[in-house]
C-alpha positions as CSV (number, residue, x, y, z in Angstrom):
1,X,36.4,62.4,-26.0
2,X,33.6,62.5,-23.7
3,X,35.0,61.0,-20.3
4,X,31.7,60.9,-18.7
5,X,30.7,58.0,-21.0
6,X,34.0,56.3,-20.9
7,X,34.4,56.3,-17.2
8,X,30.3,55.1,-17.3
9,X,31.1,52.4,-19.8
10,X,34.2,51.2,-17.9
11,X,32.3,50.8,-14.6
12,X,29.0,49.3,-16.6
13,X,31.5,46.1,-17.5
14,X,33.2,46.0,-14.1
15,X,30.0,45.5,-12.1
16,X,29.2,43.4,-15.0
17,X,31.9,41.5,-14.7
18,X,31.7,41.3,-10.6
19,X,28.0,40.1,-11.3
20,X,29.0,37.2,-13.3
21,X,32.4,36.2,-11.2
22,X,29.5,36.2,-8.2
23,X,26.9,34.4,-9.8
24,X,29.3,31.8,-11.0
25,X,30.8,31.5,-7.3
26,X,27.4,31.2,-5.9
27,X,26.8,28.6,-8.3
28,X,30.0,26.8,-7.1
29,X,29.6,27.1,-3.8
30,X,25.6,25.7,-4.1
31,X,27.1,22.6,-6.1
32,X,29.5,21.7,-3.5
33,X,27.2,22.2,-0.8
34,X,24.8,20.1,-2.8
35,X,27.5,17.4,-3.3
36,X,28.2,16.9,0.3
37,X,24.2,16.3,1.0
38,X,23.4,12.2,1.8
39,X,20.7,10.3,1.3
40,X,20.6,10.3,4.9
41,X,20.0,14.3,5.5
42,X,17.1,14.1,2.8
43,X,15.4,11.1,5.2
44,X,15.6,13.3,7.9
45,X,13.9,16.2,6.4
46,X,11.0,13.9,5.7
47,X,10.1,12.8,9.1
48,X,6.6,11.3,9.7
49,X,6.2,11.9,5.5
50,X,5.1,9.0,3.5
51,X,7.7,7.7,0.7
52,X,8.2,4.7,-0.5
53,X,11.6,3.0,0.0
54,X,12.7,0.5,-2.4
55,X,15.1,-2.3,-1.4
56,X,18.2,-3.9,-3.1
57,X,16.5,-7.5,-3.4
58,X,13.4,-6.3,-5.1
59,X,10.4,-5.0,-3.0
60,X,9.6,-1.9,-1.3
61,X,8.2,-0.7,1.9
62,X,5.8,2.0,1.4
63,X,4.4,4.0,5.1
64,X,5.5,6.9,6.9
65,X,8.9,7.8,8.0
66,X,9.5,7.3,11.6
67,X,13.0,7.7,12.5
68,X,16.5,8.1,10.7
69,X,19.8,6.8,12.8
70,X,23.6,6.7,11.7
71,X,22.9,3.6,9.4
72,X,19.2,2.7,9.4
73,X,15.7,4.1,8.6
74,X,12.7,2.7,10.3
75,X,9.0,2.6,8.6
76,X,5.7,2.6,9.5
77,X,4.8,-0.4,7.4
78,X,1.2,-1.5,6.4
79,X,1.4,-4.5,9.3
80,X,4.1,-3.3,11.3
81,X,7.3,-1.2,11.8
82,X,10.1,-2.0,9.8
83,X,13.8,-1.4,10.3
84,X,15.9,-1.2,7.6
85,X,19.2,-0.9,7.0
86,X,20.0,2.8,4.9
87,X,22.5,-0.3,2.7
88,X,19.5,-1.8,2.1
89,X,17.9,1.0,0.7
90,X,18.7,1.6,-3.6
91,X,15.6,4.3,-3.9
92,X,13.0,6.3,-2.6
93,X,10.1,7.8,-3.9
94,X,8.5,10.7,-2.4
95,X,11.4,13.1,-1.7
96,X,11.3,16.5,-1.9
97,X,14.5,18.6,-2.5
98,X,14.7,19.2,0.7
99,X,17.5,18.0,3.4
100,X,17.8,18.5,7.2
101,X,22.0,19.2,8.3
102,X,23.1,17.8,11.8
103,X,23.5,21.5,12.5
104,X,19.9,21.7,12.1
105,X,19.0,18.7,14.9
106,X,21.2,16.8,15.5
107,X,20.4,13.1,13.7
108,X,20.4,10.1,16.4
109,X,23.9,8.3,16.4
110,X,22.4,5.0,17.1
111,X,24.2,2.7,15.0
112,X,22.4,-0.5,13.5
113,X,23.9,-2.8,16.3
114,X,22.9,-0.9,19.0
115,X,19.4,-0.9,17.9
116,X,19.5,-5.0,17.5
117,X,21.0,-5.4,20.8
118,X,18.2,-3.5,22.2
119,X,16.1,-5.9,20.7
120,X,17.8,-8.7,21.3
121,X,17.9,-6.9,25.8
122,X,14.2,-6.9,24.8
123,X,13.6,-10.5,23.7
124,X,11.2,-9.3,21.2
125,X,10.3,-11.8,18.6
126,X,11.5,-10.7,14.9
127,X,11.1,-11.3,11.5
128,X,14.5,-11.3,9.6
129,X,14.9,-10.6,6.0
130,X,18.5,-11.6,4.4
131,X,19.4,-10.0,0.8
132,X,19.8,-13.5,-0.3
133,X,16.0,-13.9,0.1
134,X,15.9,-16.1,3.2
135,X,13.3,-15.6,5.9
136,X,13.6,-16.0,9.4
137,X,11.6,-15.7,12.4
138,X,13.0,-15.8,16.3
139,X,14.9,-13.5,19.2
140,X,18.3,-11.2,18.4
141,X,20.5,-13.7,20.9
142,X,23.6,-11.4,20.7
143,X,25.1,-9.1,18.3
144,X,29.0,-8.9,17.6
145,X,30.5,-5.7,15.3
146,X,29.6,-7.3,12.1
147,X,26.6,-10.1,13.0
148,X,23.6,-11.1,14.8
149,X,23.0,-14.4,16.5
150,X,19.4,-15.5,15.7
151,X,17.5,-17.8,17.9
152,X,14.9,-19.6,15.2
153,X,11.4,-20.2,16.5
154,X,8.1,-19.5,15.3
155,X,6.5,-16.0,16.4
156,X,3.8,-17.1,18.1
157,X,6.2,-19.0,20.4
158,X,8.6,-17.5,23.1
159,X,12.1,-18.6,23.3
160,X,12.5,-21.6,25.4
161,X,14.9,-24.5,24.7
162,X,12.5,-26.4,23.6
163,X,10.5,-23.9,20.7
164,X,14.3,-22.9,19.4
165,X,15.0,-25.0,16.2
166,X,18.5,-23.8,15.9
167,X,20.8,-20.7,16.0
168,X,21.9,-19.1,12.9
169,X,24.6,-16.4,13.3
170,X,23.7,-13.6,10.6
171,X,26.0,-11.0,8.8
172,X,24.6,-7.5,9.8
173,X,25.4,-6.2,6.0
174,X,23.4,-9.2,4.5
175,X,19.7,-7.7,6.7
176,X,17.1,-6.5,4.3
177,X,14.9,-5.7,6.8
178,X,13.7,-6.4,10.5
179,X,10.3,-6.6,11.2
180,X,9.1,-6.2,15.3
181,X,5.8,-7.9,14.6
């Protein structure tokens, strides 16, 4: 018997077989790492790209990336910059494969109410789309956990007691988008 090529043979299918128990961990360990990437960490690697993002009433808003929070995504619309709720969003066009981990930078925390009650500090004039297709234009009056207090008047007018048709309160999960005209 000829030892040499035994002993050769033997190691030949161990390193073989350490090659394939790698591989097939690597492979593992890429899937799970894969599976714990959001829709959120792909946004953020695409800062200032353009994509389309299409909503869950129908529509889309096509532009340039701007910023990515906790719970929002805002554009750089055709007229104007548009907030939109990441809920809002059912898919986007334009993505590479590529995703950016908090370890990276770390993403802004700003939730989704503390962005409208900076709008509504501001007094800036919005345009308000709700999932169930209503429009409305006016000021962010106050925001609670779960909804928005929305003083209706027309753009072009600045709240005052007398341009404000009426208050609707609004659920934050029902906003398609915000528009800051």
């Amino acid at each position: 018997m000829r030892w040499e090529w035994l002993f050769s043979d033997l190691e030949a299918q161990a390193e073989a077989d350490d090659r394939a128990s790698f591989e097939a961990e690597v492979g593992d360990l890429v899937r799970a790492e894969r599976g714990a990437i959001g829709l959120r960490d792909r946004l953020r690697a695409h800062a200032g790209c353009d994509l389309v993002l299409h909503l869950r009433r129908g529509g889309a808003v096509a532009g340039a990336l701007l910023d990515v929070g906790a719970d929002w995504v805002l554009m750089r619309g055709a007229a104007a910059d548009v907030l939109l709720p990441l809920v809002a969003v059912v898919a986007v066009s334009g993505l590479s494969r590529s995703a950016l981990s908090d370890d990276a930078r770390p993403a802004r925390g700003l939730r989704l109410t503390v962005v409208l009650r900076g709008l509504a500090a501001d007094r800036a004039p919005v345009v308000v789309e709700l999932t169930g297709g209503l429009t409305l234009t006016g000021t962010v009056d106050r925001v609670g956990a779960d909804h928005v207090d929305l003083a209706v008047h027309a753009l072009d007018q600045p709240r005052r007691q007398g341009t404000v048709s009426g208050v609707r309160t609004l659920a934050t999960q029902a906003i398609e988008r915000l528009t800051v005209p």
